[in-house]
N, CA, C and O of each residue as an XYZ file, in Angstrom:
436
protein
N      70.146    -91.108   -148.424
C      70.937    -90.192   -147.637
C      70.526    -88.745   -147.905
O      70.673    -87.896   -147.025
N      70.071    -88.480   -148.969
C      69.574    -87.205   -149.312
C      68.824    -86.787   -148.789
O      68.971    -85.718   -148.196
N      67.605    -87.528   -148.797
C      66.559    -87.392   -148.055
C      66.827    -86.986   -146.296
O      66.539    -86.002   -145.615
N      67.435    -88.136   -146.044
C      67.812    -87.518   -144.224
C      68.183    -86.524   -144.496
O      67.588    -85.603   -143.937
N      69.214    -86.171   -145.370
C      69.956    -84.402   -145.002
C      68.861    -83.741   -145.217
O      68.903    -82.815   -144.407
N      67.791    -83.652   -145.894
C      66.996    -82.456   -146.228
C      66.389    -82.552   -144.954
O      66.605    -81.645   -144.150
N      65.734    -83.415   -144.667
C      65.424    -83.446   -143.040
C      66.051    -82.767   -141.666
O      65.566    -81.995   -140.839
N      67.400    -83.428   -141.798
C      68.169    -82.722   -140.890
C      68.385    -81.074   -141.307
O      68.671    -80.252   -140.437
N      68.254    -80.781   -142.408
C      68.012    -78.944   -142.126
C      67.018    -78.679   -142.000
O      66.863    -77.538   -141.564
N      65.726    -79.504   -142.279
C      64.274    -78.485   -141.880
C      64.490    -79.012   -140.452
O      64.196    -78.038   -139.760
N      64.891    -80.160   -139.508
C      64.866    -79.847   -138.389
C      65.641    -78.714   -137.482
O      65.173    -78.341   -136.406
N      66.800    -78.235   -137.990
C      67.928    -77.473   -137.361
C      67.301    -76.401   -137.675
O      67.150    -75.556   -136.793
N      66.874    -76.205   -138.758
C      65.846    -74.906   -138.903
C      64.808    -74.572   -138.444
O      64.426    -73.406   -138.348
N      64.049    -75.825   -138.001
C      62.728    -75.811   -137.162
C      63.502    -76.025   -135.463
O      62.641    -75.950   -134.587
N      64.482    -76.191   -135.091
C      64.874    -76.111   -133.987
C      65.458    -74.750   -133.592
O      65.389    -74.413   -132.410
N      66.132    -73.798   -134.664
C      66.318    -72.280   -134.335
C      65.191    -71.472   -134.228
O      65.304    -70.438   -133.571
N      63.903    -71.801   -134.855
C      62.884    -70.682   -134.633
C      62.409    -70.864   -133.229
O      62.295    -70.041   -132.321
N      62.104    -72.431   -133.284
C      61.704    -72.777   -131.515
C      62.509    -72.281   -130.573
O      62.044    -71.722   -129.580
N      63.921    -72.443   -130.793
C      64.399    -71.727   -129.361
C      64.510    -70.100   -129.956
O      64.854    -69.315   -129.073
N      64.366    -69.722   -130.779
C      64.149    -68.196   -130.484
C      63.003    -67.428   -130.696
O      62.894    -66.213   -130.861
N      61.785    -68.717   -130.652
C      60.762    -68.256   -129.867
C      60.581    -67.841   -128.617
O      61.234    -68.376   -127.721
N      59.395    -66.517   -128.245
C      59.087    -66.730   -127.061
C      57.652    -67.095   -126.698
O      57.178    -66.955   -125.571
N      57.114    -67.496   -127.582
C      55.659    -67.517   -127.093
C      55.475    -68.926   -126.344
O      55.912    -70.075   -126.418
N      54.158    -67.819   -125.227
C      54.493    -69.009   -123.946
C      53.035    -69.942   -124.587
O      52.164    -69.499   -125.336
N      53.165    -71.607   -123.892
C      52.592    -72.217   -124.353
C      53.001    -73.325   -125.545
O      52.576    -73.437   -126.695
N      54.076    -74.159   -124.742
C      54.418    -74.889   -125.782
C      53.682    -76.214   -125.766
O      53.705    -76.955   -124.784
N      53.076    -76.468   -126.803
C      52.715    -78.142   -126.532
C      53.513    -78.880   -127.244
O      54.349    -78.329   -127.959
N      53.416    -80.213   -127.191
C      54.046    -81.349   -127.943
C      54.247    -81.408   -129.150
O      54.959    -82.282   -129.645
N      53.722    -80.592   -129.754
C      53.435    -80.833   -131.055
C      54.385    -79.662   -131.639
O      54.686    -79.807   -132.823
N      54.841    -78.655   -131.057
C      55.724    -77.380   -131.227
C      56.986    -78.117   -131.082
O      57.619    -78.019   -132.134
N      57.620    -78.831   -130.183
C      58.683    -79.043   -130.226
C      59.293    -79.703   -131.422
O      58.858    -80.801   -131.770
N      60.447    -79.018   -132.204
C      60.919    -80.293   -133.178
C      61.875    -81.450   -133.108
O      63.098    -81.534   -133.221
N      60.830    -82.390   -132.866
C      61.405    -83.670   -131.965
C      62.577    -84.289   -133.356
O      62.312    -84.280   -134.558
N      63.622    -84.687   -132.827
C      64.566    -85.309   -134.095
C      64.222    -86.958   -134.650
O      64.822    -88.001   -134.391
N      62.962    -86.699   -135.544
C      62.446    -88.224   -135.888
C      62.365    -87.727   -137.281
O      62.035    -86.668   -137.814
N      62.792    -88.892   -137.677
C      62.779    -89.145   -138.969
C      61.012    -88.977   -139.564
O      61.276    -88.015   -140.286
N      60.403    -89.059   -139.654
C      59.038    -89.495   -139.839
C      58.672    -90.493   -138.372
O      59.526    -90.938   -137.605
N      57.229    -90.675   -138.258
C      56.695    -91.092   -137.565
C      57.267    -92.367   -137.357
O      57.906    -92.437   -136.307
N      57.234    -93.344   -138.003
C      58.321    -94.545   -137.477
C      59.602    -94.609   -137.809
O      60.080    -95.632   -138.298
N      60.356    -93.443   -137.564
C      61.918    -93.737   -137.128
C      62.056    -92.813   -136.517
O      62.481    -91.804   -137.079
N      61.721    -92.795   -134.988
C      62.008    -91.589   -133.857
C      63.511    -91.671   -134.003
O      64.198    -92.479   -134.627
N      63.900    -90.450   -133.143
C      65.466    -89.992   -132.856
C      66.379    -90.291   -134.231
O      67.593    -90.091   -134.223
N      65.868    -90.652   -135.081
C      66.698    -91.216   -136.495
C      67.748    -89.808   -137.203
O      68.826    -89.950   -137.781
N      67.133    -88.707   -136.971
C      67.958    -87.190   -136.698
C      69.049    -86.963   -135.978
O      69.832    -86.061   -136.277
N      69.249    -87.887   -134.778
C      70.072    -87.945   -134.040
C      71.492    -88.759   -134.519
O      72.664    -88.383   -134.566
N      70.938    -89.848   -134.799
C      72.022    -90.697   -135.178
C      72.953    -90.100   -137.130
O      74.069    -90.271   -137.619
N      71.577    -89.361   -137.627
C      72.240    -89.294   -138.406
C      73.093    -87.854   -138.351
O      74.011    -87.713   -139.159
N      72.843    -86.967   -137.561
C      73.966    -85.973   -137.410
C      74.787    -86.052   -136.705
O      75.388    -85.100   -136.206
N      74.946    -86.965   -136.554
C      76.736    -87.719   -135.836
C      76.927    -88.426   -136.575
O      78.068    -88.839   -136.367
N      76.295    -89.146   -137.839
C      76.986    -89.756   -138.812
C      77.733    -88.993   -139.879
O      78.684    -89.423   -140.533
N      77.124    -87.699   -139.973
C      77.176    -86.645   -140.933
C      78.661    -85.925   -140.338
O      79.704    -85.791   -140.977
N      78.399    -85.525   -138.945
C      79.785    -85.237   -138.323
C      80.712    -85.808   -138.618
O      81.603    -85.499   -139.409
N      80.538    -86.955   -137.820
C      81.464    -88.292   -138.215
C      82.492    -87.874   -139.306
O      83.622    -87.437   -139.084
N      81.904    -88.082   -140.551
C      82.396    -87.619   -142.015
C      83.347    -86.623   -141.955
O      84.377    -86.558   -142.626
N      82.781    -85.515   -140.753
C      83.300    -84.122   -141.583
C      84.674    -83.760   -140.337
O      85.249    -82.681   -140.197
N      84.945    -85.208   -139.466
C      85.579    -84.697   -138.174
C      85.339    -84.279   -137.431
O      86.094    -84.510   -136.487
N      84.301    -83.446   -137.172
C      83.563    -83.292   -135.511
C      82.340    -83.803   -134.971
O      81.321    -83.127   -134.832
N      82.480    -85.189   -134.623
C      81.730    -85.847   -134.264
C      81.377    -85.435   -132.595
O      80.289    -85.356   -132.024
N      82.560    -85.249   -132.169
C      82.588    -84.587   -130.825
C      82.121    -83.556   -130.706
O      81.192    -83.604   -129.899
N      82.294    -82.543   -131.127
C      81.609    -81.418   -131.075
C      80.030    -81.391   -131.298
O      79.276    -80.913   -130.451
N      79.485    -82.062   -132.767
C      78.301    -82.491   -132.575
C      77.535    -83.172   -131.409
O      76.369    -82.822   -131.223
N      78.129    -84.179   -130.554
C      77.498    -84.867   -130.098
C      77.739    -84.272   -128.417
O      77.175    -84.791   -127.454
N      78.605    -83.193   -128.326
C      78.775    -82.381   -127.560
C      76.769    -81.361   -127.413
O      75.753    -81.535   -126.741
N      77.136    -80.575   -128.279
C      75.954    -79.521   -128.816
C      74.380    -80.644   -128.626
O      73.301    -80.138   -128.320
N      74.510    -81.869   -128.821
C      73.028    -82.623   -128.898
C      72.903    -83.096   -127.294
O      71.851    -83.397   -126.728
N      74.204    -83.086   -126.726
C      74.153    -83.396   -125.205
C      73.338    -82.029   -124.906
O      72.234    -82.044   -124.363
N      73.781    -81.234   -125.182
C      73.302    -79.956   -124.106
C      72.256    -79.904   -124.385
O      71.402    -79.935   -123.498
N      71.787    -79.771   -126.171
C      70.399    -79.508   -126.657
C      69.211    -79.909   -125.869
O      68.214    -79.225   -125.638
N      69.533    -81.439   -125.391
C      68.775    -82.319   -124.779
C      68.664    -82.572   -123.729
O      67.672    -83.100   -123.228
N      70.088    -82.107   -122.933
C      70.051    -82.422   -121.411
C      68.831    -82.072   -120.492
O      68.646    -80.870   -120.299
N      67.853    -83.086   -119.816
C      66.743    -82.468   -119.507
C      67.171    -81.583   -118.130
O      66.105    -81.384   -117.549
N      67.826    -81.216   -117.670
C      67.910    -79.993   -116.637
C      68.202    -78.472   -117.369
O      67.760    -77.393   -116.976
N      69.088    -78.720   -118.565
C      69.115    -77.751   -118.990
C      67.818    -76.993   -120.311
O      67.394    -75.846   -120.454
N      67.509    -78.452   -121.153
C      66.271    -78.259   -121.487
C      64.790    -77.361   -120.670
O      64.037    -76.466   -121.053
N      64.944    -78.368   -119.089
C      63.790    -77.682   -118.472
C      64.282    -75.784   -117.876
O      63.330    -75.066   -117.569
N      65.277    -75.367   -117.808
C      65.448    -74.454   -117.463
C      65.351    -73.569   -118.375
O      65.432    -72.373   -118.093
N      65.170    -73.989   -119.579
C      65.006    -72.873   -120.526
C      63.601    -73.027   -121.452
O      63.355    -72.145   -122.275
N      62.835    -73.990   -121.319
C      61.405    -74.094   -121.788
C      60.383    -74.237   -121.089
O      59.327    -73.743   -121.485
N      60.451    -75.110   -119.601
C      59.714    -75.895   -118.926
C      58.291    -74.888   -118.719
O      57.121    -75.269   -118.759
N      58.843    -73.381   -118.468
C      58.062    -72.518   -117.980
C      56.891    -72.190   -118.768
O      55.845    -71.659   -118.394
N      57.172    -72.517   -119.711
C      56.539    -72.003   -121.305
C      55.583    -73.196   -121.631
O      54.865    -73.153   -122.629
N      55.584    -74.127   -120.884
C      55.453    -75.422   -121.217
C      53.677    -75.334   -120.865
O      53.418    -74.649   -119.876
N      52.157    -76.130   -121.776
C      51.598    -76.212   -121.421
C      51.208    -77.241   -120.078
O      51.679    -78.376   -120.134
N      50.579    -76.971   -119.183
C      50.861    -78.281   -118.244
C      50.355    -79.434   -118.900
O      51.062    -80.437   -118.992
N      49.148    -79.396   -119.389
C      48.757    -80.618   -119.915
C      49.671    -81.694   -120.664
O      49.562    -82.914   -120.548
N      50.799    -80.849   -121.635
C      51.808    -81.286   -121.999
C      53.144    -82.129   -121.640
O      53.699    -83.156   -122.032
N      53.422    -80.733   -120.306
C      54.568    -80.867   -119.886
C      55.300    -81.983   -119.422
O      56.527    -82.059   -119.495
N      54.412    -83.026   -118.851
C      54.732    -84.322   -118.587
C      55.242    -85.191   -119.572
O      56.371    -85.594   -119.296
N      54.761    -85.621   -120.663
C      54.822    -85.786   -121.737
C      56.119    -85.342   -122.923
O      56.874    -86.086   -123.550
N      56.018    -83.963   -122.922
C      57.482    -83.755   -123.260
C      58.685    -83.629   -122.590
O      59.696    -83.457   -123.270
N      58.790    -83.696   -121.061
C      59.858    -83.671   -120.141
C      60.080    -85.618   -120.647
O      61.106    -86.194   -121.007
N      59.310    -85.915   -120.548
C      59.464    -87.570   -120.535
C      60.555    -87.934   -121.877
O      61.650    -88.487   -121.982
N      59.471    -87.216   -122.905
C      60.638    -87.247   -124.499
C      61.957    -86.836   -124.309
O      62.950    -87.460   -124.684
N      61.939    -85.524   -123.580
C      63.188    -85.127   -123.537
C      63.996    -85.649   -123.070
O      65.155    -85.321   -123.323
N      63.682    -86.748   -122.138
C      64.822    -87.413   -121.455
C      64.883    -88.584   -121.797
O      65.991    -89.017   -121.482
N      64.008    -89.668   -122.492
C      64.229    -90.431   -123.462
C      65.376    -90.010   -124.548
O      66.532    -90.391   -124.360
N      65.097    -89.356   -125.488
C      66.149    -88.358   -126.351
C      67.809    -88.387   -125.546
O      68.945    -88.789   -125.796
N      67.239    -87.848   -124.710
C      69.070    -87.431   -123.848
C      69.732    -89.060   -123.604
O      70.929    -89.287   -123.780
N      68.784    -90.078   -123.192
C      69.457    -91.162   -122.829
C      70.332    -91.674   -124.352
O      71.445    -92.173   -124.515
N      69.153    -91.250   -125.388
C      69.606    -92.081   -126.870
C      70.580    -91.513   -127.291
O      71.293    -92.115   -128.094
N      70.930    -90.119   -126.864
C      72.079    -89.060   -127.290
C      73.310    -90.056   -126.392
O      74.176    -90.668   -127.017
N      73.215    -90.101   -124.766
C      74.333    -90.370   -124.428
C      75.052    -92.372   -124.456
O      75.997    -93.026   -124.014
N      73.626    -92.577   -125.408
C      73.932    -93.923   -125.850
C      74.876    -94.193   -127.160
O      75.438    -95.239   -127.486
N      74.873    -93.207   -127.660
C      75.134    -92.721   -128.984
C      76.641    -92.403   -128.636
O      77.417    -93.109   -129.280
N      77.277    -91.457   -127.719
C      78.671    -91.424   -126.645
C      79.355    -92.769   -126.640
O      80.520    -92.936   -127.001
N      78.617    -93.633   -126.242
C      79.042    -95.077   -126.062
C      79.774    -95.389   -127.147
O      80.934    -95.762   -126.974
N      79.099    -95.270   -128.772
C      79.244    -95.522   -129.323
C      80.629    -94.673   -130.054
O      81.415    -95.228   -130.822
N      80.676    -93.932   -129.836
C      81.961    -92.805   -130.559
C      83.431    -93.530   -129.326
O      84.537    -93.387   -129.847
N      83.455    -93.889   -128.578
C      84.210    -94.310   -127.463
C      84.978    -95.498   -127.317
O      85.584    -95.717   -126.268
C-alpha cells in the first residue's frame, strides 16, 4: 500500500505540472497516464477512490477523475497541443480511462 501511495503523489504531481504546462506538442509519452507500472494500467485510479473511500470522499474524488478524464473536456483543453501523430492514440487512452473511471461509479452505487 505504500508503495501505491508514493505513486499516487508522483502521479498528482506529475499531473499538476502537465496541466500547467503550456508547451505545445504533447506526445504520449508526456501525459501522466494513471498506471501503476507497465502491467497494471489505470491501477492509480482504483486506488484513489480506495484511498478516498477511507477518508469519506469517495464522491468527490471520483467526481474530480470524471472531469479529469472526460474526453470532451480533456480534448478541449489539450487536444490542440496534441502532436498529430499522437493524438489518435491518446484521445483513444483517454477515453478508455473515462470508461474505467465511470465503471468504477458503478461500483460506489
Amino acid at each position: 500500500v505504500a508503495a501505491m501511495d508514493g505513486m499516487l503523489r508522483a502521479h498528482e504531481a506529475a499531473w499538476e505540472r502537465f496541466q500547467a504546462s503550456s508547451s505545445p506538442g504533447i506526445l504520449y509519452e508526456d501525459v501522466p497516464w494513471p498506471d501503476a507500472g507497465a502491467c497494471r494500467p489505470n491501477a492509480l485510479l482504483s486506488h484513489a477512490l480506495h484511498c478516498a473511500a477511507e477518508a469519506g470522499a469517495a464522491r468527490v474524488t471520483l467526481r474530480q477523475l470524471q472531469v479529469r478524464w472526460h474526453p470532451d473536456k480533456w480534448s478541449q483543453r489539450f487536444a490542440s497541443r496534441l502532436y498529430a501523430s499522437h493524438a489518435e492514440r491518446i484521445l483513444r487512452r483517454v477515453k478508455d480511462i473515462a470508461q474505467h473511471v465511470n465503471g468504477l461509479s458503478k461500483s460506489l452505487s
